[in-house]
Structure formats: structure tokens, C-alpha cells
C-alpha positions as CSV (number, residue, x, y, z in Angstrom):
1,X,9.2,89.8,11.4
2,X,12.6,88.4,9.7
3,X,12.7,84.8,9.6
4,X,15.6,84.0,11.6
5,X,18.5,81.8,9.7
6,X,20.5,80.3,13.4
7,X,17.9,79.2,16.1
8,X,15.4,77.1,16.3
9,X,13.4,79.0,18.7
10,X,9.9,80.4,17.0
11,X,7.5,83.1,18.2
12,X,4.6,81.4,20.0
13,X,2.7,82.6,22.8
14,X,4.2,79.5,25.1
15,X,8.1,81.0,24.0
16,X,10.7,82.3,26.8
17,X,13.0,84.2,26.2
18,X,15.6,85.6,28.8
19,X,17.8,88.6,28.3
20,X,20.9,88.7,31.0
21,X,21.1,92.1,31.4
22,X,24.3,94.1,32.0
23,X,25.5,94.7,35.3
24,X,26.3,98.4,34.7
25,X,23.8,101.4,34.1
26,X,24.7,103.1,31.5
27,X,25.7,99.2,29.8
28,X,22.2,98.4,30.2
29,X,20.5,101.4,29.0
30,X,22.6,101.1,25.8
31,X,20.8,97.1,25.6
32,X,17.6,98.6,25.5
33,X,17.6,98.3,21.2
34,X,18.3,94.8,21.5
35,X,15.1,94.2,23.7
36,X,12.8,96.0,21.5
37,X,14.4,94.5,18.8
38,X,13.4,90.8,20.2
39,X,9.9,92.0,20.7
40,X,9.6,92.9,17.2
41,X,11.9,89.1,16.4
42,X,9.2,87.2,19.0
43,X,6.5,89.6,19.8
44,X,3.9,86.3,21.0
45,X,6.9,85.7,23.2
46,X,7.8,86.3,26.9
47,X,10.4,88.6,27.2
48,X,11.8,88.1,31.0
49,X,15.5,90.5,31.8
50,X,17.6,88.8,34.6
51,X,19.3,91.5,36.2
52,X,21.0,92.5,39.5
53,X,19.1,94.8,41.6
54,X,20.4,98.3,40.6
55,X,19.9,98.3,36.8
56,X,16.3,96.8,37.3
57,X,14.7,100.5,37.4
58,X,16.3,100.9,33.9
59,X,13.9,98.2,32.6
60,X,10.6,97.9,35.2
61,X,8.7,100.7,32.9
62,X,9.7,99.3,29.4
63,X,7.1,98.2,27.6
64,X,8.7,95.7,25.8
65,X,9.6,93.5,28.7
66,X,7.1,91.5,30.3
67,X,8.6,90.3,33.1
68,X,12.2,91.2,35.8
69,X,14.0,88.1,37.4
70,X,16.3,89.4,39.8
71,X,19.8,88.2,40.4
72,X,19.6,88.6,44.5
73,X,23.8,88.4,44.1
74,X,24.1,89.8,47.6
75,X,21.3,87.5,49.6
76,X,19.7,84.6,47.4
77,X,22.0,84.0,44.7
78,X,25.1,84.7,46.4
79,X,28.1,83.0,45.6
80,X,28.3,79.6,46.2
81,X,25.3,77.5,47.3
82,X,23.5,80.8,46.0
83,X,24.5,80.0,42.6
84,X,22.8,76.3,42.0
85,X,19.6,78.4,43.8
86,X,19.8,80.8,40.6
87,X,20.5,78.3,38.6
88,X,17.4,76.2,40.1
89,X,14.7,79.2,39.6
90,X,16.2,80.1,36.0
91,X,15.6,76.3,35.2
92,X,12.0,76.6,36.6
93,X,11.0,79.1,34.4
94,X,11.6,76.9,31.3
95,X,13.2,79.4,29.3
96,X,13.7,77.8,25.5
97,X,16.4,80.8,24.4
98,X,18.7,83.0,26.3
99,X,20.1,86.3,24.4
100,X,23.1,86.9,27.0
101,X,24.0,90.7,26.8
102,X,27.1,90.0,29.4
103,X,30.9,88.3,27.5
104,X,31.3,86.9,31.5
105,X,31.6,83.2,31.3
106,X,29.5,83.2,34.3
107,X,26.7,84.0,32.5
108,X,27.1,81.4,29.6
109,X,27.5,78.7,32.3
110,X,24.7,79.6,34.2
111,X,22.4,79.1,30.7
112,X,23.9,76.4,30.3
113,X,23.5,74.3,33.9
114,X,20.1,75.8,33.7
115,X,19.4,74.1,30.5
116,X,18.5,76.6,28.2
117,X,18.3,74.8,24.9
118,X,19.7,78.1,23.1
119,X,22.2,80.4,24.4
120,X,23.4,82.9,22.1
121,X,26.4,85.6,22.6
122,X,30.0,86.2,21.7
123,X,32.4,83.5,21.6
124,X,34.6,85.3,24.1
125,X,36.1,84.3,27.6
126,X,36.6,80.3,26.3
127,X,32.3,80.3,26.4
128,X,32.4,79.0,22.9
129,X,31.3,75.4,24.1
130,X,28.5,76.9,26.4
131,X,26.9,78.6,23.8
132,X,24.6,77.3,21.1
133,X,24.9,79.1,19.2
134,X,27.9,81.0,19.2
135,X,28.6,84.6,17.6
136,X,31.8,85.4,16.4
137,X,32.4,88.7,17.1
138,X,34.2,90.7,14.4
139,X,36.8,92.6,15.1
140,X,35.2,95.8,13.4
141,X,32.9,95.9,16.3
142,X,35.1,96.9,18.9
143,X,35.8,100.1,17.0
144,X,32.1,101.3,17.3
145,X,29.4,102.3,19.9
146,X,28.1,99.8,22.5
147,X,24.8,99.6,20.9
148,X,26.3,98.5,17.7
149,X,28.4,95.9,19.0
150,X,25.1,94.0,21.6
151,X,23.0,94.7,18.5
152,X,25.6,92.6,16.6
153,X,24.8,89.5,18.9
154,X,21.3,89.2,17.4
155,X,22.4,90.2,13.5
156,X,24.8,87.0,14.5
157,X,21.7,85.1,14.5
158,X,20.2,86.3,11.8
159,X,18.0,88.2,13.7
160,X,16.5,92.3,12.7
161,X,17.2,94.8,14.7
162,X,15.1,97.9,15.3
163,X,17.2,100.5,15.1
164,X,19.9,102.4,17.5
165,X,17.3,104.1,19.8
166,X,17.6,103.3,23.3
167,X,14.6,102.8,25.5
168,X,13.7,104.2,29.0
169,X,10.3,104.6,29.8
170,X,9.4,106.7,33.2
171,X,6.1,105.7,35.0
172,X,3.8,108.0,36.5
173,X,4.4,108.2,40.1
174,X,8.2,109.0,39.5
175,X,7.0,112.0,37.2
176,X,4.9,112.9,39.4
177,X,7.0,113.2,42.3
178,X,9.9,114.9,39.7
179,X,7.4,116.9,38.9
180,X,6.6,117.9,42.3
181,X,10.3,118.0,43.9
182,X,11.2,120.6,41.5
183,X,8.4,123.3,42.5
184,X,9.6,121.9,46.3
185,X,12.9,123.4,45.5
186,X,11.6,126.8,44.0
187,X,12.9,125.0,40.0
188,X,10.3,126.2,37.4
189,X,9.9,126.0,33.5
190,X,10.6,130.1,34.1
191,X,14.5,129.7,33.7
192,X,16.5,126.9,32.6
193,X,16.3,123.8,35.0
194,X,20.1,122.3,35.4
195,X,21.7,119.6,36.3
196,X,25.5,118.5,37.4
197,X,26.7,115.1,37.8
198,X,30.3,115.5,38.7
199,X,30.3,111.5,40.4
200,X,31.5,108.3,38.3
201,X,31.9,105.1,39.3
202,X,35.1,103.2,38.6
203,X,37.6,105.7,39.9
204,X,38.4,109.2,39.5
205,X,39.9,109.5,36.0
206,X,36.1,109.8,34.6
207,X,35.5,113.0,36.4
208,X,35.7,117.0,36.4
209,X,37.5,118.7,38.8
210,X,34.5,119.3,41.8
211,X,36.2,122.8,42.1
212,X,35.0,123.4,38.2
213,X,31.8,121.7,38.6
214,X,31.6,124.1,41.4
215,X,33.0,127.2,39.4
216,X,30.8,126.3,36.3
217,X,27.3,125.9,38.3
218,X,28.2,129.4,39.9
219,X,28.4,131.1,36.9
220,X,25.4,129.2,35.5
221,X,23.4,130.1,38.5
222,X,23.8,134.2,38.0
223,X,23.8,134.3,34.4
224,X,20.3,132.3,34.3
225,X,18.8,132.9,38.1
226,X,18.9,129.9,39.3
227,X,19.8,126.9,41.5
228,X,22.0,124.5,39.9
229,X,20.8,120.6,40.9
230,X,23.9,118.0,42.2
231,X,22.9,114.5,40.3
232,X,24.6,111.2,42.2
233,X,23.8,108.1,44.1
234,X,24.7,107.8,48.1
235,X,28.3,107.1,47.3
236,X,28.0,110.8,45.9
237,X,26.8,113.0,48.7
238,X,29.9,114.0,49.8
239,X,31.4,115.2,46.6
240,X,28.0,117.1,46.0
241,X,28.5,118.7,49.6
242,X,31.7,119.7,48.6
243,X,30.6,121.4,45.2
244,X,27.4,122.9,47.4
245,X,30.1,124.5,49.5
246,X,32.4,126.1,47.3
247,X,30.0,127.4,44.7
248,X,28.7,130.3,47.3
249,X,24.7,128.5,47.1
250,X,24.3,128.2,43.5
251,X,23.6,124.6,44.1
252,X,21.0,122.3,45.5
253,X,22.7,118.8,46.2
254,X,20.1,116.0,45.6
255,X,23.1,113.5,45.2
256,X,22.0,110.2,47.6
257,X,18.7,111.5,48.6
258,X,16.9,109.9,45.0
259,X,16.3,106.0,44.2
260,X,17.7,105.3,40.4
261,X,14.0,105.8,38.8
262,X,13.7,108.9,40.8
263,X,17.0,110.5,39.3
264,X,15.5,109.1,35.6
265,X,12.2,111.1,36.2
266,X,14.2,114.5,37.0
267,X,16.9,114.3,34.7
268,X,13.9,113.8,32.0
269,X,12.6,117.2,33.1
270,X,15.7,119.2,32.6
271,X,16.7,121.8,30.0
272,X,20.2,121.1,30.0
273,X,22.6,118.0,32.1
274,X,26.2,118.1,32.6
275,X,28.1,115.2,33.4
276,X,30.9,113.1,33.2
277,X,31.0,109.8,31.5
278,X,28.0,107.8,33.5
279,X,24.9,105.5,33.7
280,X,23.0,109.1,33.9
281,X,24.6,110.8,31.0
282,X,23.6,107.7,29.0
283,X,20.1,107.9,30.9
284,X,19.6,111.5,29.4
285,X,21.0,110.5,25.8
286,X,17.7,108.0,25.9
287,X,15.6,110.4,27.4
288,X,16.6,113.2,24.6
289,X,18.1,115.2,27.4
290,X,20.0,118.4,26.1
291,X,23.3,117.5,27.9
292,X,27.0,118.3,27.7
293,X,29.5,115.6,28.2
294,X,33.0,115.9,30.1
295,X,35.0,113.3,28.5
296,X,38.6,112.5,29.3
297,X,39.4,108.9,30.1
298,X,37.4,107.0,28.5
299,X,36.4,106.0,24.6
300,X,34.5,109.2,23.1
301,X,33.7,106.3,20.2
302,X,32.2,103.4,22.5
303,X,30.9,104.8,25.3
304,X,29.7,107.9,23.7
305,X,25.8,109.8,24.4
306,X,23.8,108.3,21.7
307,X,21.5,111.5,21.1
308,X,21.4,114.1,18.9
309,X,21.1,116.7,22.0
310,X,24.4,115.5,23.4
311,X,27.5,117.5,23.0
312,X,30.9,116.2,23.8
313,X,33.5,118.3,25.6
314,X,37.2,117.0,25.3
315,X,40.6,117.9,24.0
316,X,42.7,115.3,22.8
317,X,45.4,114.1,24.6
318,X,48.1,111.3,23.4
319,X,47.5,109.2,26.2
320,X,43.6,108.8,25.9
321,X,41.3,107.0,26.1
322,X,43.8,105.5,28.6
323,X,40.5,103.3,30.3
324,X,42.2,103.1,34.0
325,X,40.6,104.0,36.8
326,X,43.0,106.7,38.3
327,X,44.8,108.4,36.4
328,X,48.7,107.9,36.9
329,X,49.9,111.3,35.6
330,X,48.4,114.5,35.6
331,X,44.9,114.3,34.6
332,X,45.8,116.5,31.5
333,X,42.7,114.5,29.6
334,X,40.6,116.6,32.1
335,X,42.8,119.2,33.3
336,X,42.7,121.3,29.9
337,X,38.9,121.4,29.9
338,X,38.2,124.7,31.3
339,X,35.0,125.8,33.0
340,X,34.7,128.7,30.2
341,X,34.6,125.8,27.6
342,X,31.8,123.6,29.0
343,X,30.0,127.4,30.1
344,X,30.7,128.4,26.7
345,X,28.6,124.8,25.0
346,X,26.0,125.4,28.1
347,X,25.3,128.9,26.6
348,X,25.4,127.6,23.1
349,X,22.8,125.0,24.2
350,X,20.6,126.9,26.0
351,X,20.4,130.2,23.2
352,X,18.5,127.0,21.4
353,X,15.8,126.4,24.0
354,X,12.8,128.5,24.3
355,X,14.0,129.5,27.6
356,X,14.0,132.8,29.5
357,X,17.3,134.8,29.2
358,X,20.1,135.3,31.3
359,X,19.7,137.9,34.0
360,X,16.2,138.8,33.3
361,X,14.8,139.0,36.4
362,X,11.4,140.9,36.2
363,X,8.5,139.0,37.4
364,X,10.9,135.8,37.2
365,X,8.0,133.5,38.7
366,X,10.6,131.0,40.4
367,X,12.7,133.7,42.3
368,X,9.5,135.5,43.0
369,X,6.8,133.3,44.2
């Protein structure tokens, strides 16, 4: 363990330390270095993650964290009287260092009414004189990955990281279950096991067409013989109907029917994901998921799948990464990606997997039971 040159904070078995996590998925998958990293900083040390309720499955099963405070932002801690509450229990817990994750000013005040001697983040949103300390954030940051630029907020410090690699454990019962939906929907090690994930949140200028998802899983389902599974939350289900009914049954639409950890446990049992820019493509980049990306609208540098089994799937356009939410033109970021292209870096992926192949269909155990 480094010695750390900015706080005063020291590992001792009496230390708390809260992480505010982000409020997004895939944001707080790609935080997971900077909690292992303050393990291996404080590892006598509590480690509790305040979080909002649908990023806690991303950190429940991670070893390094010892314990989940949940921001109840819709009940409990809603706005108003429901902020001094939160601030109340985070002052209970006697925290002596907060690593805040978030740039919101929000969460620099709510460290600092709560009385958390140290509060360390970016000096962003006017925080500067809520924090203690503060981390100037360079400049050069904003031109790399996510990871690099939360991992910055402890090198601010004077604190070592521990590497790039993102973190997301799944427990037993949610494999099991994975396990066990798959052979429910006649999916087997026997041919590849696929998944789409057409949804996004934030708008539609993040996503494939549905009628190429739907075009795409088609042609994947004859050439490999099999069913192709629809990833998404509840918001989801009805784009995944709609890609179930124009792709003539190659698909099985699980979209809504899954809780977060549930979705983590099968997309860790794939051979191959495709999705757009999401929470679950960055879920398979930290579960080593083969997976192709679809990537139009947003920053191919910062928001990118940190894995070496990702492959990216875009053709440059002058007017991305435009960031918006709907796109105010023509889409052409995602209109010239064809479905032959992203078949095309499926079949690549796949020739590179022991898997059985296409249209071999002799004693095929899934389509023969």
C-alpha cells in the first residue's frame, strides 16, 4: 500500500469510507477499478457504496465492498425533507472520507452537511469549497475512457490505483437460475448462445434500427440454429416484441421479464452480445463477454467496451459523436451500419470460439432434445 501524500485519513480497522456511486449502469460498472483500488489503498477499512436502487446489483456481489447504503430517492430520501433524512443516516454512520464518484454538486454538499471530514472529487460544478480536498481535473482527462478519468480522482490524492479492470462479480443463485433459464428455453453450449440488446436509455440516437436488429438475429438464427435472446429492462419489452415479430421466430424476447443481476448472470453465459451503447454492453466488457458494439452517437473514446473481446462497429460521420438524445437529422451515424457488417464481425467472432458450425444440424442436442 502507497502512502498517500493528500488526506489524512489512515487504514485502520475503525476507518469509513463511502464511495457515491454513479447513478448510471454502465457509469458505475466503469467505477468498479476505483473500489478495488481503495481496498488495496485502506484494505482494514470499511468500504460502504451509496447508491440509488438500480445500480446496487452492479455492486451487492463485489468483494471488495463491505457494505450498500441506499439512496431511497423515490421514498426516504426524496427531495426535500428527504434530503436532511439522507443526510441524517450518512452522518450516523461516521464516515471519516468520502471518494465521490458523481461531479453533481449535490453530492459534494450532501458530504459536506453530513460532516465527512474528507470529501475528495473534481473541482467541477462551483463544489471546490465543499470539497477537502479538491482534485483539479486536467483537461487531458476528458479525452480518455471513463475509467481513466474516476481513476484520476484518487491519483489526485496521491492514491495507487489497481489497474483498468472493471469488476462484476455474479453470485450463485443468479447463475444458477441463468444457468437454468437457458436449458428452459431449449439454449445449449451445442451452438452459439446469442444475445441482442437493441434498447438504450437516453433517447433513440444510441440505437440500431429494430428492423436490423430484427434482420441481423434472423440471419444469425439459420446460419447457427438457433434462437436469438432480446436483452432489455421493462421499458424495453415492447421494442423486443417488435424485433420478435418481424424476425419470422428467430428470437426469444426476455426484455422486462429479468431483474438487473438476472440479465448480468445470462449475458455472462453467452458466446457472443450485440448491443448498442449501454449499461449491459459495459456489463459484458467486465464480464469478458465476446460482444459487438453498434456505435453511432456517442464517444467511441469515453464510453467505449473496456475488453479485449469487444469489437466496435461504426463508420465515421462528421457530425459525431454528436451526444444528443434524438438525433435531429438523418441518423446517418447509424444508418450506414448495415446488418451484413455487424453479421459479417458476428461471424468473424464466432469462427474464434470453439463453437459448433453454422448449419450443422446432425444430432444438434439443443434442436433435438
Amino acid at each position: 500500500m502507497a502512502k498517500n501524500k493528500g488526506l489524512r485519513t489512515q487504514d485502520d480497522p475503525q476507518t469509513r469510507i463511502m464511495i457515491r456511486a454513479a447513478n448510471w449502469v454502465g457509469d458505475a460498472i466503469m467505477t468498479t477499478p476505483v473500489i478495488r483500488a481503495m481496498k488495496k489503498n485502506f484494505p482494514r477499512a470499511c468500504i460502504t457504496v451509496l447508491a440509488k436502487p438500480w445500480v446496487i446489483p452492479v455492486y451487492e456481489s463485489n468483494p471488495h465492498v463491505d457494505e450498500i447504503m441506499t439512496y431511497e430517492n423515490s421514498g426516504r430520501h426524496k427531495t426535500g425533507m428527504g434530503t436532511l433524512r439522507l443526510v441524517r443516516d450518512i452522518k450516523e454512520r461516521g464516515f471519516h472520507l468520502a471518494i465521490l464518484m458523481q461531479n453533481a454538486f449535490e453530492a459534494a454538499l450532501l458530504a459536506f452537511l453530513a460532516g465527512i471530514p474528507e470529501r475528495v472529487g473534481y473541482n467541477t460544478d462551483a463544489r471546490s469549497l465543499l470539497l477537502n480536498p479538491s482534485v483539479k481535473l486536467n483537461p487531458e482527462l476528458k479525452k480518455k475512457h471513463l475509467i481513466d478519468y474516476y481513476l484520476g480522482i484518487l491519483r489526485g490524492v496521491g492514491l495507487e490505483d489497481d489497474g483498468r479492470g472493471m469488476d462484476l462479480s455474479i453470485n450463485d443463485s443468479d447463475q444458477a437460475w441463468a444457468l437454468e433459464a437457458l436449458t428452459n428455453l431449449g439454449l445449449c453450449k451445442g451452438r452459439p448462445v446469442i444475445g441482442i440488446n437493441p434498447g438504450a436509455t437516453g433517447g433513440t440516437a444510441k440505437r440500431w434500427f429494430p428492423e436490423r436488429y430484427a434482420g441481423l438475429a434472423e440471419k444469425l438464427s439459420n446460419l447457427y440454429q438457433t434462437k436469438i435472446v432480446i436483452f432489455g429492462g421493462p421499458a424495453d419489452h415492447g421494442l423486443g416484441e417488435e424485433i420478435l415479430s418481424m424476425s419470422k421466430g428467430a428470437c426469444i424476447n426476455m426484455a422486462g421479464k429479468t431483474g438487473l443481476s438476472q440479465a448480468f448472470a445470462l449475458i455472462g453465459n453467452l458466446d457472443l452480445f450485440i448491443t448498442n451503447d449501454s449499461g449491459l454492453m459495459h456489463a459484458a466488457a467486465a464480464l469478458n463477454v465476446p460482444q459487438v458494439a453498434v456505435i453511432g452517437s456517442t464517444d467511441y473514446i469515453a464510453t467505449a467496451p473496456s475488453s479485449e473481446n469487444a469489437v466496435m462497429v461504426r463508420v465515421p460521420v462528421n457530425c459525431s459523436p454528436c451526444l444528443k438524445d434524438e438525433c435531429p437529422i438523418d441518423h446517418r451515424c447509424m444508418d450506414r451500419i448495415s446488418v451484413e457488417m455487424v453479421l459479417n464481425t458476428c461471424r468473424t467472432i464466432l469462427a474464434g470460439n470453439e463453437i459448433t458450425q453454422p448449419n450443422d444440424q446432425e444430432n444438434h442436442p439443443c434442436l433435438n432434445p
